[in-house]
C-alpha atoms as one frame of an Amber mdcrd trajectory, in Angstrom:
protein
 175.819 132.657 101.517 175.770 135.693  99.260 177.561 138.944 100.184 174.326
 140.756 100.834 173.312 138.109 103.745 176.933 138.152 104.958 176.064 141.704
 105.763 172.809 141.410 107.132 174.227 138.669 109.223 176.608 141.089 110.418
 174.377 143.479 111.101 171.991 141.414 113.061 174.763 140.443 115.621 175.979
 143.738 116.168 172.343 144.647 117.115 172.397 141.609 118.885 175.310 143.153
 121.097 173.976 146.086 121.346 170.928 144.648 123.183 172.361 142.141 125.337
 170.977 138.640 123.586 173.061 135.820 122.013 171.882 133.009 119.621 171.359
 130.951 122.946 168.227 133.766 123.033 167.067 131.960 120.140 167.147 128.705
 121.302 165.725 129.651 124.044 162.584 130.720 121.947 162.808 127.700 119.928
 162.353 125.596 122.835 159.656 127.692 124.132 157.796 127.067 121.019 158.278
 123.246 120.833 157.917 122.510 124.505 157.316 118.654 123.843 160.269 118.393
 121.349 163.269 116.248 122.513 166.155 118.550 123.141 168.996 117.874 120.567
 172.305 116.060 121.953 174.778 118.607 120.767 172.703 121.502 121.583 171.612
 122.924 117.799 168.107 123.862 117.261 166.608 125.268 113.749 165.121 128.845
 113.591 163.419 130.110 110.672 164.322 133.592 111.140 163.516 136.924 108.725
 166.717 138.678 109.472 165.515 142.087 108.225 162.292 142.123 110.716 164.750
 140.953 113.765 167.050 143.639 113.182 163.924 145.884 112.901 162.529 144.701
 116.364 166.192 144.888 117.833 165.953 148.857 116.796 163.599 149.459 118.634
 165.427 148.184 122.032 167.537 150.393 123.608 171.139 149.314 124.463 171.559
 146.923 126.625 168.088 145.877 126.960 168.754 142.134 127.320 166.847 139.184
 126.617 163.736 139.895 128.095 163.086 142.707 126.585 163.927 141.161 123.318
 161.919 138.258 124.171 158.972 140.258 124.779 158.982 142.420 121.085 160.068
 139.604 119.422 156.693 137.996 120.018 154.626 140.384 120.409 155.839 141.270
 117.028 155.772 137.568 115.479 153.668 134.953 117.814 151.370 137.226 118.929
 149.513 138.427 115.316 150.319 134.679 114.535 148.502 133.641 117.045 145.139
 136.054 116.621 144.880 134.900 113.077 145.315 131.161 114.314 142.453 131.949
 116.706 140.623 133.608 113.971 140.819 130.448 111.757 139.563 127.976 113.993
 136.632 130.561 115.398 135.792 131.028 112.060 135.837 126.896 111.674 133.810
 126.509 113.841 131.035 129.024 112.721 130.658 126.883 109.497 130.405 123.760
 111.420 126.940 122.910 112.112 126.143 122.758 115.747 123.285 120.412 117.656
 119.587 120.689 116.954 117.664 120.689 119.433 116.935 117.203 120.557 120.040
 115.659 119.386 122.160 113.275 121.612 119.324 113.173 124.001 118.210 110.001
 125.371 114.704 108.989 123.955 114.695 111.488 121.203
């Protein structure tokens, strides 16, 4: 690690205690997301994480906030508008996908 992520590092835990959460939050979220994954025998999990836009959502917290309400901006500022443009993808799939004429699949057509 460079000095400059040492710092953001830093900075990201002491929002971190500033709102309550831990790393278990994380992992937490990281299970949530990969319900059907085996959980890992020692307990790590891997996160790709933008520190700069978690410390951003943590700002927004007030002290002592906890892990719900972390919970909650995190994905409402990640998953959420991940989400509606997954959802916009496959509605837009399936516009260009021709549907059934009339007649088709029918028995004796």
């Amino acid at each position: 690690m460079k000095g400059d992520e040492y710092q953001e590092l830093e900075e990201l835990e002491r929002e971190f205690r500033r709102v309550g959460i831990t790393w278990q939050t994380f992992a937490m979220l990281s299970r949530q997301n990969a319900p059907n994954s085996a959980p890992s025998t020692n307990g790590s999990f891997g996160l790709g994480l933008d520190i700069a836009a978690t410390v951003a959502v943590l700002r927004t917290l007030p002290d002592g906030a906890g892990e719900a309400a972390f919970v909650n901006a995190f994905k409402g500022t990640f998953a959420e508008p991940f989400d509606r443009r997954a959802q916009r993808a496959r509605r837009a799939e399936d516009r260009k996908r021709p549907g059934p004429t009339s007649g088709e699949g029918e028995a004796g057509a």
